[in-house]
VEXDREN-2710 file (C-alpha; in Angstrom, 1 decimal):
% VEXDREN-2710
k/r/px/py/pz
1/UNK/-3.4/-26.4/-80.6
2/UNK/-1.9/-27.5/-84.1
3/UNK/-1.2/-24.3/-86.1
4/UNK/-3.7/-23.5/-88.7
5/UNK/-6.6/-25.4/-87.1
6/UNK/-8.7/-22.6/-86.2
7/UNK/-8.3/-21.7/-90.0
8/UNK/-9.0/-25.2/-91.4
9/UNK/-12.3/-25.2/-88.9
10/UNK/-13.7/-22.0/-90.7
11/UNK/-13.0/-23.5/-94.2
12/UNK/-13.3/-20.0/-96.1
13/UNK/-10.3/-18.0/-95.7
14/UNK/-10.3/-16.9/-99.4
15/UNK/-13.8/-16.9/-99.9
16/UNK/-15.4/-13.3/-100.7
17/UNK/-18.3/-13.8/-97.7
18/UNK/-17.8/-13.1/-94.3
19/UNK/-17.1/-15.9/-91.8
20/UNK/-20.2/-15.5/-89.4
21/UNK/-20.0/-16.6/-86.1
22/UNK/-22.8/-17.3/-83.5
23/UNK/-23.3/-16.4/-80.0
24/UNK/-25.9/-18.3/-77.9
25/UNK/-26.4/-16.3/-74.8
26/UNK/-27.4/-18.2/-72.0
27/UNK/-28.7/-16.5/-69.0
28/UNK/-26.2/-15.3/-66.2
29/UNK/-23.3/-15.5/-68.9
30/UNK/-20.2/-13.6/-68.6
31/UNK/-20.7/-10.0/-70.3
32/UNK/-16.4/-9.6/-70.0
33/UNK/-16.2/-13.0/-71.8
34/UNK/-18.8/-12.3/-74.3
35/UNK/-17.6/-8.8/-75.6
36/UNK/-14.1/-10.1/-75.4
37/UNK/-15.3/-12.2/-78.0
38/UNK/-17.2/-10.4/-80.0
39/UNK/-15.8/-7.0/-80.2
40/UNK/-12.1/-8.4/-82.1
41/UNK/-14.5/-9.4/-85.2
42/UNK/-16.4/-5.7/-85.1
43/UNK/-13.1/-4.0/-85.1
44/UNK/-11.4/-6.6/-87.6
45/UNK/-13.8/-5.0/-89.8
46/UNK/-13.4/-2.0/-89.1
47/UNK/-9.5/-1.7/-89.1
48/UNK/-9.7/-3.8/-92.9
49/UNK/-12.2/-1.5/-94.1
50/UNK/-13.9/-4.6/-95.3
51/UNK/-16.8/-7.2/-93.6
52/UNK/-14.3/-10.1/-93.0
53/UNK/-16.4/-11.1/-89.8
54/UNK/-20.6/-11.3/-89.1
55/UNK/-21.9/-12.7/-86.0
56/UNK/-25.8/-13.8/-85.1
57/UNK/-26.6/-13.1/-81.4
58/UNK/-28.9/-15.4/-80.2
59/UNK/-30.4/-16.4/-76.7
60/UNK/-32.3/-20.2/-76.4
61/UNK/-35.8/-18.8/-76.4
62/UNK/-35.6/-15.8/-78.4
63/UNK/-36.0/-12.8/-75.7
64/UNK/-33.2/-11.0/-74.5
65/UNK/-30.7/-12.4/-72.3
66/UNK/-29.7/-11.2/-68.8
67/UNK/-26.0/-11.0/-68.1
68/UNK/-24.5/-12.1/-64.8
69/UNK/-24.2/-8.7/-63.9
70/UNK/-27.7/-8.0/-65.0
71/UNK/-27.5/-6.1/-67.9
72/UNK/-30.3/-6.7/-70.2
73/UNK/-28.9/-8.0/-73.9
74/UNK/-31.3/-8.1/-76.6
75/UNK/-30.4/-10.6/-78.9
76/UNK/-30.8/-10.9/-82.6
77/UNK/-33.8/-13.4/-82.9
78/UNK/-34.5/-16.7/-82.4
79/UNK/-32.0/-19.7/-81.9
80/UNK/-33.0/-21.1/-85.3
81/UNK/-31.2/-18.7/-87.1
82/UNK/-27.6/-20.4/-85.6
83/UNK/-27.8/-22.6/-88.0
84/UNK/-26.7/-20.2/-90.9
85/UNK/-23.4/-19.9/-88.6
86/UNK/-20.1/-21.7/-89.3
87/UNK/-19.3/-21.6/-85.7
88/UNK/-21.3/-21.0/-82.3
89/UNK/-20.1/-20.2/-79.2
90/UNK/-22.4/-21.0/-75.9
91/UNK/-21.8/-18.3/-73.8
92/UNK/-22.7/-18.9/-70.1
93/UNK/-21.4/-17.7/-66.5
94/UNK/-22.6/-17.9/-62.9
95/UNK/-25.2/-21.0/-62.4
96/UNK/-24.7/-22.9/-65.8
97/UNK/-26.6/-26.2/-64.3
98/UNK/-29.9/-24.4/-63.6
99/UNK/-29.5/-22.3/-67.3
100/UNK/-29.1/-25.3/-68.8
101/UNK/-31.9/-26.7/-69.9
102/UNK/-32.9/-29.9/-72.5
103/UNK/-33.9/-27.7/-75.1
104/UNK/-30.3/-25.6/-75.4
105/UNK/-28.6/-29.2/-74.8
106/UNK/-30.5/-30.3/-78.0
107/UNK/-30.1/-27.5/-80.1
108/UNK/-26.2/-27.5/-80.0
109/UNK/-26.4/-31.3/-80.7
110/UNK/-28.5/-30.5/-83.7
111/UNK/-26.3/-27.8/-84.7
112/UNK/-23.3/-30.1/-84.7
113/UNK/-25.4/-32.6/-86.6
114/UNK/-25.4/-30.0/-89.1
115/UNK/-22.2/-29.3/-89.1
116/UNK/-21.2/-26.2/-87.0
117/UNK/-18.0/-26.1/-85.2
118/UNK/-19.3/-26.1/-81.9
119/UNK/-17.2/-24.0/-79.2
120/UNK/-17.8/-22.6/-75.5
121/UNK/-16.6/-19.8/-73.9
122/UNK/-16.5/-19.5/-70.1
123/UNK/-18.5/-22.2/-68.0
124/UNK/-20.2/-22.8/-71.7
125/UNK/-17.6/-25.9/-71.7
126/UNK/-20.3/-27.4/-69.3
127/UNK/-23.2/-27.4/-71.3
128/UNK/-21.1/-28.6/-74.1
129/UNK/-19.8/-31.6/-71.5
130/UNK/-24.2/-32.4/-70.6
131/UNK/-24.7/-32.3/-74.3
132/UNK/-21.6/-34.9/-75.0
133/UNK/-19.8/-33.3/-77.7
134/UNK/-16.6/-33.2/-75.3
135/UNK/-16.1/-37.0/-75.2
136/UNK/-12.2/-37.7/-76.0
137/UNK/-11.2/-33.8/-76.8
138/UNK/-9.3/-31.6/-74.5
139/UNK/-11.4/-28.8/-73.4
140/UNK/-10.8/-26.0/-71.2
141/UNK/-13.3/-23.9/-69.0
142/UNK/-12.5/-20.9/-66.1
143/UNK/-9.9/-22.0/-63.5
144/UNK/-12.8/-21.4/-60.8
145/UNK/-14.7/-24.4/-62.7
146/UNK/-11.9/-26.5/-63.5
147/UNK/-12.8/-28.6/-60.3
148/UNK/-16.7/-28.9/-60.6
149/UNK/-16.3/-30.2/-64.1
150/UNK/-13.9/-33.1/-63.4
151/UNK/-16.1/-34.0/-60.5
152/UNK/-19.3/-34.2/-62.5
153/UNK/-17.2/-35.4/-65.5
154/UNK/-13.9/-37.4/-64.7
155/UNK/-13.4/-38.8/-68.2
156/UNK/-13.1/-35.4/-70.0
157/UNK/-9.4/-34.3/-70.3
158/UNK/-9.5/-30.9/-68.7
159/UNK/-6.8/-28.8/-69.1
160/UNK/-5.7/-25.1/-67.5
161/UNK/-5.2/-23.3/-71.1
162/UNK/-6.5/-20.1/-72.5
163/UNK/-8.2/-21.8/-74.6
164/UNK/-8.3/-25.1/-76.5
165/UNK/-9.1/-26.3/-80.7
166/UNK/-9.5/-30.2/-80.4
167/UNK/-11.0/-31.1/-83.9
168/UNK/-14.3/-29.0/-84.5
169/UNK/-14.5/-28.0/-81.1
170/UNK/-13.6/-25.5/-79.1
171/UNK/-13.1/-24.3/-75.5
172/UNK/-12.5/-21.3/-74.0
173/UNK/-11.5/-20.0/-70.3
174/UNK/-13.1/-16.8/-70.5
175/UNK/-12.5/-13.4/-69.3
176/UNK/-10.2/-11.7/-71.3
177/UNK/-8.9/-15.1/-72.7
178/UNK/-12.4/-14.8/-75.1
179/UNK/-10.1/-11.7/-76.9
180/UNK/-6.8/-13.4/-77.1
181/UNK/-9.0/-16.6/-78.8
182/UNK/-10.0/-14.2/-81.2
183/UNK/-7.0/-12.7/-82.2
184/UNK/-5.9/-16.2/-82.9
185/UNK/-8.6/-16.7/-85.2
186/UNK/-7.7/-13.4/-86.7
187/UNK/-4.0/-14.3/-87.1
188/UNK/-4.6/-17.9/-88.7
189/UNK/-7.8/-16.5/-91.0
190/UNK/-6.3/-12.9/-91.9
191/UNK/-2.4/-12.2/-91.2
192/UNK/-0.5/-11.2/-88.1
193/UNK/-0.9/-7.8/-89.3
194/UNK/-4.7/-7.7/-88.7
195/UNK/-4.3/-9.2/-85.7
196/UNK/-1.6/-6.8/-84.3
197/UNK/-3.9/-3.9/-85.0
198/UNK/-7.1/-5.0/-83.4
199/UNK/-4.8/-5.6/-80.2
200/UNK/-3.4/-2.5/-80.3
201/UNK/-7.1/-0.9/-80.7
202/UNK/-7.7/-2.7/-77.3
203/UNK/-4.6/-1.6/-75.6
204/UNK/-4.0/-5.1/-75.5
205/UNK/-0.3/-5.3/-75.8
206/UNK/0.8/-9.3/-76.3
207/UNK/-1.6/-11.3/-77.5
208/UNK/-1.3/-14.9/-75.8
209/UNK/-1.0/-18.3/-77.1
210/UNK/-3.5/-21.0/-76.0
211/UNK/-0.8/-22.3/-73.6
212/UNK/-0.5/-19.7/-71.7
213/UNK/-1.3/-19.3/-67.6
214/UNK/-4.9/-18.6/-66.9
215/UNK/-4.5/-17.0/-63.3
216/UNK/-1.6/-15.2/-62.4
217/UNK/1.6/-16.5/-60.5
218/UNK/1.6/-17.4/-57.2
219/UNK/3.9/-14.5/-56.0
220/UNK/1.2/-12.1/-57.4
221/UNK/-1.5/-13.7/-56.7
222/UNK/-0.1/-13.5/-52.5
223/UNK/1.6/-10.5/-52.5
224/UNK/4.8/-12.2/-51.7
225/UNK/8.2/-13.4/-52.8
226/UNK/9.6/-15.3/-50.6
227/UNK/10.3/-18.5/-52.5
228/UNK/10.1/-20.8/-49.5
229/UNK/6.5/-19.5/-48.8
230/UNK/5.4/-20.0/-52.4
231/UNK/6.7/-23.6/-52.5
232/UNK/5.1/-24.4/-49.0
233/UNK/1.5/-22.8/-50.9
234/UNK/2.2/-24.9/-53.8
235/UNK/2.1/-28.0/-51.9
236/UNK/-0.9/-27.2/-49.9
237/UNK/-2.8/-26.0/-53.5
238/UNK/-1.6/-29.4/-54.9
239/UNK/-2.8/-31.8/-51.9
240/UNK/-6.2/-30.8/-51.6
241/UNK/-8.6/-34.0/-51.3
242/UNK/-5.6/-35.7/-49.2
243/UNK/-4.4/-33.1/-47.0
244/UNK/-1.0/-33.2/-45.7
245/UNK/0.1/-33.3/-42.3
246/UNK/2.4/-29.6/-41.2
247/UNK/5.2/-31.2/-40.3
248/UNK/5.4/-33.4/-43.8
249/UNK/4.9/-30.1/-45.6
250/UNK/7.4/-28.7/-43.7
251/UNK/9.8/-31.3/-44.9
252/UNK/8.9/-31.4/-48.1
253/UNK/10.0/-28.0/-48.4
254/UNK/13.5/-28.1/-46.1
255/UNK/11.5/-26.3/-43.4
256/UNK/11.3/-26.6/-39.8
257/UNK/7.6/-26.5/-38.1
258/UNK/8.8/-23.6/-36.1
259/UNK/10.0/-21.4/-39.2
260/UNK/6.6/-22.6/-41.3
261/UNK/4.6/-21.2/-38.6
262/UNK/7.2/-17.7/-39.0
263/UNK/6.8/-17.8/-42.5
264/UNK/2.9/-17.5/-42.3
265/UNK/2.8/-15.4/-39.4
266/UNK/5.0/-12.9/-41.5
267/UNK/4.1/-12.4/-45.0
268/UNK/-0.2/-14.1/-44.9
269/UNK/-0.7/-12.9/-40.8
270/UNK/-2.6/-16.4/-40.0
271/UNK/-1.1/-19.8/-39.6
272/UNK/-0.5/-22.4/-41.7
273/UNK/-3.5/-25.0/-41.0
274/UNK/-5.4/-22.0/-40.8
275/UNK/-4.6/-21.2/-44.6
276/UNK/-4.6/-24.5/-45.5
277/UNK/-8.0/-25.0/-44.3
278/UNK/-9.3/-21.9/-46.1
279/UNK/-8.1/-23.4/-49.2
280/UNK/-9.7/-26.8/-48.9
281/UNK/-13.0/-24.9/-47.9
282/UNK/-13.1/-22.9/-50.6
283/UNK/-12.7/-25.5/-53.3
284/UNK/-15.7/-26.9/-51.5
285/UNK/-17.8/-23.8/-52.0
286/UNK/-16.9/-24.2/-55.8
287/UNK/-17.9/-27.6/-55.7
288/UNK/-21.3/-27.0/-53.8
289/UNK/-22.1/-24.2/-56.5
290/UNK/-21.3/-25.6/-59.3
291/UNK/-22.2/-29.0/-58.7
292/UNK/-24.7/-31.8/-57.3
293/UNK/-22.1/-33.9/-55.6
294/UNK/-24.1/-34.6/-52.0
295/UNK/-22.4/-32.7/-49.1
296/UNK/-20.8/-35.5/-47.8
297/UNK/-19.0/-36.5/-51.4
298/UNK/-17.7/-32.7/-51.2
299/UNK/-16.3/-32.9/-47.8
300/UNK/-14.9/-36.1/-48.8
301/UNK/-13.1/-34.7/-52.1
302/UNK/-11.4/-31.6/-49.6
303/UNK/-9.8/-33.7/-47.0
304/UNK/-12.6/-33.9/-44.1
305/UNK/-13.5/-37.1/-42.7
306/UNK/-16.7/-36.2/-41.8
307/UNK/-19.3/-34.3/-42.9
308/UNK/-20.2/-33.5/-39.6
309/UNK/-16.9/-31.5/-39.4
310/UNK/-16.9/-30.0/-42.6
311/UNK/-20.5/-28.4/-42.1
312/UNK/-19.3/-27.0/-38.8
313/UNK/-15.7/-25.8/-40.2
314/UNK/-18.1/-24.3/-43.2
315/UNK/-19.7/-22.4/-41.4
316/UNK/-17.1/-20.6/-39.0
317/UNK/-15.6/-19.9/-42.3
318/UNK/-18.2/-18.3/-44.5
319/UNK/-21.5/-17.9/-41.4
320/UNK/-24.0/-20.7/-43.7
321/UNK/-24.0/-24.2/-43.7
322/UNK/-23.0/-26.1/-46.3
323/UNK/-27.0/-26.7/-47.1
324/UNK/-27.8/-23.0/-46.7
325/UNK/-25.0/-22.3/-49.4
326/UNK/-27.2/-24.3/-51.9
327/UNK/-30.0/-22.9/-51.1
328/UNK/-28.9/-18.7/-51.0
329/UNK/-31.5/-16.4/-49.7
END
């Protein structure tokens, strides 16, 4: 992200207003995402005794909108009343196919027509993908997503940042990632200073560049440090769709078969087709949520030849098929 973009996007830096910002809430959105966003701005005001920051709160039909983890948020009024906004965010969670719907789709197209910077936060990237305002920008969305949108849309240039400014749009991972975003914003439109203090409200103590990691490392992430083990994980992670054979991993990473097998035994207490299995199967139950790739096109894009044997090492994994998983009880 080019310094100063974020500040350029917003156009009024030394204008007396304040910069308002929008937030369309789509159903099942993020509630962590969304107040990570939102709450820098109320306490930017707050800490600068002055209204540098309003927001409109907005859900596409005008009733309140029910968070992923069913809280009921009653928004300001109708979507209409976005269009007074300099930029809007679409905010959007669990399920963002079946929350998207024409009418959203055309109202952030119409709100770009009119000029708003359009941004996303969380899976919000998606419906900003369906509503083509992503074609030729890098965009970012929630690392548990990352796979679901290249599948459904293979040209965008999805990357694994915080967050990401391309022009007038922008992308964000979500989680806390919505507050370091905002403390960006802050920084570029109001001073470090600013910035430094809404943080420190937050007990938030580094705010992050767009660059930076979205999940955490590998040896956290496992529990483990054994750097053999983490390289061996690595290469299963990265070979996915076109599985490796164990003893080519094991060479890969200067290992023999037998001490492979050790190494999993030891530190993860299964094997390491086992794991490496687990891994291709849940990147499959990402893909079967979040997208409408058939079953077989799935089981295809995590190493299985068949589907036949995908839908039956499916479901000694997680006790549904992969049909049943797209259709929950």
């Amino acid at each position: 992200m080019a310094e100063g973009t974020i500040k350029a996007l917003l156009r009024n830096h030394d204008n007396a207003d304040p910069q308002k910002i929008g937030f369309l809430l789509l159903n099942q959105f993020s509630m962590l995402a969304f107040a990570s966003a939102i709450e820098p701005l109320r306490a930017a005001n707050r800490q600068s005794n002055q209204t540098l920051f309003d927001w409109v709160v907005a859900s596409p039909d005008g009733n309140a909108s029910i968070a992923s983890n069913g809280i009921c948020v009653q928004t300001d009024t109708d979507p209409e009343a976005l269009q007074s906004c300099r930029m809007v965010f679409v905010c959007s969670g669990v399920n963002v196919r079946e929350n998207t719907t024409k009418s959203i789709l055309n109202l952030i197209r119409r709100l770009d027509r009119n000029g708003a910077v359009i941004g996303a936060i969380c899976t919000g990237t998606y419906v900003m993908a369906a509503a083509g305002l992503l074609e030729g920008r890098r965009c970012t969305i929630h690392w548990e997503n990352i796979d679901g949108l290249s599948e459904e849309f293979p040209h965008l240039e999805i990357t694994n940042d915080l967050f990401e400014v391309d022009g007038n749009r922008v992308t964000c991972s979500g989680g806390t990632a919505s507050l370091d975003m905002m403390l960006n914003l802050i920084t570029q439109t109001h001073g470090p200073a600013l910035a430094a203090e809404v943080s420190d409200q937050f007990i938030h103590d580094r705010i992050r560049e767009p660059t930076d990691r979205q999940r955490m490392e590998l040896r956290a992430r496992l529990g483990v440090s054994h750097p053999k083990l983490l390289a061996v994980v690595k290469t299963m992670e990265d070979n996915l769709e076109e599985p490796l054979a164990q003893t080519d991993i094991a060479r890969k990473t200067n290992l023999s078969t037998r001490q492979l097998e050790r190494l999993f035994r030891k530190y993860l207490d299964t094997t390491p087709t086992r794991y490496y299995l687990n891994l291709r199967l849940a990147r499959a139950r990402h893909l079967l949520r979040q997208t409408s790739m058939s079953i077989l096109s799935v089981a295809l894009a995590c190493g299985f030849v068949s589907a036949s044997h995908f839908s039956k090492c499916y479901r000694e994994c997680y006790g549904r098929t992969p049909r049943a998983e797209r259709s929950p009880d």
